[in-house]
N, C-alpha and C positions, 0 to 999 in steps of 0.2 A: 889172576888177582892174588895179591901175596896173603899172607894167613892175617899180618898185621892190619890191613889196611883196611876194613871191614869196622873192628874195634874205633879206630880212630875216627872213621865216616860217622858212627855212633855218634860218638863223642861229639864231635862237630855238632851233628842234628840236634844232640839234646842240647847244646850250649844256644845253638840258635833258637830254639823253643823257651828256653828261657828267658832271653833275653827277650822275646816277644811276649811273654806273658807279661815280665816284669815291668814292658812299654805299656802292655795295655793295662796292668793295675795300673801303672802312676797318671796313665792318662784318665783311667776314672775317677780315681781323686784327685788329682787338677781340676780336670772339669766337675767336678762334686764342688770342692773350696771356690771354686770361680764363681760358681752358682750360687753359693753359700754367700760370699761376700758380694756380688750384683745385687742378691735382696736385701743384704743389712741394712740399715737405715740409712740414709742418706748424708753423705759428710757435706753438705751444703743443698740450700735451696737456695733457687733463681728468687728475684723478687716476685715472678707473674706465680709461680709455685707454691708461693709462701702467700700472699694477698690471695689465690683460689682457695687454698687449705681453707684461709682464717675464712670466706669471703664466703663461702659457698658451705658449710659446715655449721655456721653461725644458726641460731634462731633470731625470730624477734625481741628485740631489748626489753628487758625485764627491768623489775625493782627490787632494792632492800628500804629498809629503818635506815641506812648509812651510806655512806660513799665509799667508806672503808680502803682511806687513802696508804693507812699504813695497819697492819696487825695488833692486836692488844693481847697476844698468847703467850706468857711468859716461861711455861715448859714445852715450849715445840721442840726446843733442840734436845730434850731429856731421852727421846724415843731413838736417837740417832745412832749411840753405839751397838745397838740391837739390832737396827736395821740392818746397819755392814756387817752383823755375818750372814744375813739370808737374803738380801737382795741383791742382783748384780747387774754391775756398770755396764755401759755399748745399751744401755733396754730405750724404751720411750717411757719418761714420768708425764705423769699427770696430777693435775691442783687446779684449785682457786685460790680464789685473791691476789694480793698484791706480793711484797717482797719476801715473804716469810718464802715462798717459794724459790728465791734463791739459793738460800741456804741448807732446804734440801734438797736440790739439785747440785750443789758446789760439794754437798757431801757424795748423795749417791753416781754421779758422773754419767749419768744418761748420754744416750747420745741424741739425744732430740726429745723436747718438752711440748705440750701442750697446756694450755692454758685454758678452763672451760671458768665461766662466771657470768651468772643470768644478767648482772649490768654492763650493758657497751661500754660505761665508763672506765670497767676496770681494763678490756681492750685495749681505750685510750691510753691508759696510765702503763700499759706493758709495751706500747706503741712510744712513747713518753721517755721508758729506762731502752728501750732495743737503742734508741739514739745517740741518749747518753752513754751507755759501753761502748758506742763504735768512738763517739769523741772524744774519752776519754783514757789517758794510756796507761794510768795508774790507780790507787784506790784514793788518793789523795788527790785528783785532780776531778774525779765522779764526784768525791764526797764534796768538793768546791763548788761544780756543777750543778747538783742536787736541789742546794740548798742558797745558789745565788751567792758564795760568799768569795774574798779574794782569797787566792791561793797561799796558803800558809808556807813558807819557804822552807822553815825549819824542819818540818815530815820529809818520813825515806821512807823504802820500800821495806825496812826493818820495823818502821811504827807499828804500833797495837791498835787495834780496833780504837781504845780506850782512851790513847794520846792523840788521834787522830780527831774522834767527836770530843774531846774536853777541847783540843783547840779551834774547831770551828763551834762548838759551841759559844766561846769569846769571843769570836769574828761577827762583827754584825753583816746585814744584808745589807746588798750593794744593787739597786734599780739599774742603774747601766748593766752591772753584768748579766741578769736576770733578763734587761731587754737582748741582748748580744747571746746570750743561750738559748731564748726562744724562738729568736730568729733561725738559730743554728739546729738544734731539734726539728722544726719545722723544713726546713731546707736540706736534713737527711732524710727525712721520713718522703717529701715530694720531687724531689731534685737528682739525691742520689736514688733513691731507690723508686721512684714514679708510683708510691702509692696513691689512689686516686683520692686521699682525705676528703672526707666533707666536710663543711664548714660546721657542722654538729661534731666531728671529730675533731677538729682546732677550738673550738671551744671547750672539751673536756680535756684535751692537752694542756691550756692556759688553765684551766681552773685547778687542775689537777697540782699545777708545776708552779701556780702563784701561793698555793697552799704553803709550799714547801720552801720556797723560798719567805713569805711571812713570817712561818714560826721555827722555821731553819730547825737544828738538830731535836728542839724540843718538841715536837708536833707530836700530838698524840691523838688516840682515837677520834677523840670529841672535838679537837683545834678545828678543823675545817667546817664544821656546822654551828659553830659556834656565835660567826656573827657575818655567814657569808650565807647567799642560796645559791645551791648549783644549777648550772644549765640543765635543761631537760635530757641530754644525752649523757646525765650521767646516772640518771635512776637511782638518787637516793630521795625515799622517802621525806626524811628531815623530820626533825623534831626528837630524835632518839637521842639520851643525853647519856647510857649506861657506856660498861664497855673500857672503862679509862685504867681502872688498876692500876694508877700509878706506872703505864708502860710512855716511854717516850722512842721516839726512833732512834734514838741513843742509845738507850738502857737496852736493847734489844739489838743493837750490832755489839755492845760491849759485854752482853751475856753468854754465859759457857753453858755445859750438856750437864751441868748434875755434878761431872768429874773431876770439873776444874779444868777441860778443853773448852777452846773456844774456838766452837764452829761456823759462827755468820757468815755471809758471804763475802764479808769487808773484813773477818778476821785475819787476811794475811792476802797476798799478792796471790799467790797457785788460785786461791777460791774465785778472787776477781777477775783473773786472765782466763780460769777454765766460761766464767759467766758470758766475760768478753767474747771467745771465739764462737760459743755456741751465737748470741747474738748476734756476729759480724755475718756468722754464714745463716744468719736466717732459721735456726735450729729453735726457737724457743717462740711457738704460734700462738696468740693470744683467740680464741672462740668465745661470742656471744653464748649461752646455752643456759636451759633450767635443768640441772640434775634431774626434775620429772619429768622432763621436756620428753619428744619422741624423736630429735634428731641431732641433738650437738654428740651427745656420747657415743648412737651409733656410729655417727659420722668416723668419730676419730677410730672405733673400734675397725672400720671398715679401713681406715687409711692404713691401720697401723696391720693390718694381715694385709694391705698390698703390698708391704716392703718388708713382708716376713719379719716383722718386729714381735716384740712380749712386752709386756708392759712391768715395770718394775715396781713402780709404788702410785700409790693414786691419793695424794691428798685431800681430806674432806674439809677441812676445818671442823668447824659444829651445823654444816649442813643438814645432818641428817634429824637433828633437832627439828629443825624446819619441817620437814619431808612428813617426820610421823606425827607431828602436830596437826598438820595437813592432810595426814592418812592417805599421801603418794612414796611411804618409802617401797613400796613393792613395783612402783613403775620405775624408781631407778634401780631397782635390783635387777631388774628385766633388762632394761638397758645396759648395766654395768658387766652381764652375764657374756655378752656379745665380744666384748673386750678378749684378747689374745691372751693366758695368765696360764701360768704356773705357781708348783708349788712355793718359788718364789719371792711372788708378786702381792703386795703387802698394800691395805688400807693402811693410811695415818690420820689417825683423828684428831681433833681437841675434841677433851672431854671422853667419854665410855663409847659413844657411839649410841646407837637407836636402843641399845635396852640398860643405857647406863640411864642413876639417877637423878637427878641434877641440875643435868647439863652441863651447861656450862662453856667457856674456852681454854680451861685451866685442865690440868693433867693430862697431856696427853699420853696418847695408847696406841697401838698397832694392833691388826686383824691382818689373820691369812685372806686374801680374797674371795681363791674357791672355795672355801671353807664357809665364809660369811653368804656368800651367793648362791651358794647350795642348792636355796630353798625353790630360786627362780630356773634354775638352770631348763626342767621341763618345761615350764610355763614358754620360755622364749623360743620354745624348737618350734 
């Protein structure tokens, strides 16, 4: 053997040892990222996936004082630029109510929404807009849709919240097309998508969507109880006359954060088309549930660690007003404990939250989660 040749063999060996180490790092992190991204959240639910979630997750239909067809909170979006530096996008959010939830969804960019609210009706009314987005390709053909009114030609995809509601505010309502929409809602929600509606669910979809085509851009808190009763699946109380603040669903797509931005989800085309695809692919699930309840929030907690999700933000409204007047805010703490959270993952309130004074719907606020949850975290082990 020559003196040389020894040296080189080396060389060789360590080259090949290398090269197998550096296969078997990249192959553990491939397969680490593979696994990482197979449990991210899901960039699409089947329809039988998304009707189980809502379907099976749901409680018993509950009640309020309201039907609470649109929001009456006119600093929700104040708490927004605070949000985006500590919460982040790709999470699962979570809320109640109606539309006010777009708009902090169209801010914080989730990648799949939940929707808990103790009345089936509001269900119907997120079952009601899931149809409306897939129908509609722009913000100016939703905001047509909406509100039953003809398409205003003059709108681009450049308009403002603000020129968009001042011109269908001037547009009156049109019965034909209100009939021609509801047919069309109804025939996405059974047709394309085979959800199994009950005829209590077509019933709070019509009451829901005759609202809004009635008092079109003006509707405000109180318009819907005003001189109509609802169907029994939609759990409002009736009789509750507060609540109005001078909001209309108007003033509340043409409102900005405090800064002079305007956030709504009708404030610009990205907001609408991010809304659009999360409801085309089924991403935005409407749950029956009572915050004191003992299973819509597990539920969703359990969902949301099957897919190795964290939950970004968890809108309350002034729930929790309710809760400690009731002397159950410690059964949704217990529930809410369960939930996937980080540092963070952020309550949004209207109003202070359970040791503000007041109450109220006005000022809103933000709370670290596990910070607020603290108290319950043994309690639920």
């Amino acid at each position: 053997m020559k003196p040389d040749t020894l040296p080189v063999k080396r060389h060789h060996l360590f080259f090949v040892a290398a090269i197998l180490i550096v296969g078997v790092i990249s192959y553990v992190r491939l397969d680490s990222l593979a696994r990482v991204m197979a449990a991210s959240p899901p960039a699409q639910l089947t329809d039988q996936q998304f009707w189980s979630l809502s379907r099976d997750s749901s409680e018993e239909d509950g009640y309020f004082r309201s039907d609470n067809l649109l929001s009456n909170e006119t600093s929700f979006q104040y708490v927004i630029p605070e949000l985006l530096k500590t919460t982040k996008p790709g999470r699962v959010y979570l809320g109640v109510g109606p539309e006010q939830n777009f708009t902090y969804i169209a801010a914080l960019k989730p990648a799949m929404a939940i929707i808990i609210d103790i009345r089936h009706g509001n269900l119907d009314v997120h079952l009601m807009y899931k149809a409306l987005f897939e129908l509609s390709k722009d913000r100016s053909e939703f905001v047509s849709r909406l509100f039953s009114r003809k398409r205003v030609s003059s709108l681009t995809a450049k308009s403002t919240a603000s020129e968009i509601f001042l011109a269908y505010a001037a547009a009156e309502g049109n019965k034909e097309i209100y009939e021609e929409n509801l047919k069309a809602i109804e025939d996405v929600l059974t047709k394309k998508h085979g959800f199994p509606l009950t005829s209590g669910d077509l019933d709070g979809i019509r009451w829901a969507y005759s609202n809004y085509y009635q008092f079109g851009p003006s509707i405000n808190y109180n318009s819907s109880l005003s001189s109509n009763i609802p169907p029994a699946i939609v759990g409002a109380t009736g009789g509750y006359r507060g609540g109005y603040n001078g909001v209309t669903y108007a003033s509340l797509m043409m409102a900005d954060d405090g800064r002079g931005e305007h956030r709504s989800y009708l404030a610009n085309e990205e907001n609408f088309a991010f809304l659009k695809d999360l409801e085309t692919h089924n991403l935005v699930v409407p749950i029956v549930g009572d915050f004191a309840g003992d299973k819509a929030i597990r539920a969703a907690a359990r969902y949301i660690k099957s897919i190795d999700g964290m939950v970004s933000a968890f809108y309350l409204s002034n729930v929790e007003q309710f809760l400690v007047q009731e002397g159950k805010w410690n059964v949704f703490c217990s529930s809410a404990i369960t939930l996937p959270l980080d540092e963070t993952s952020y309550f949004i309130r209207s109003g202070q939250g359970r040791n503000g004074f007041g109450f109220g719907v006005q000022n809103s606020s933000t709370a670290n989660m596990i910070r607020e949850l603290a108290p319950c975290r043994e309690v639920s082990k």
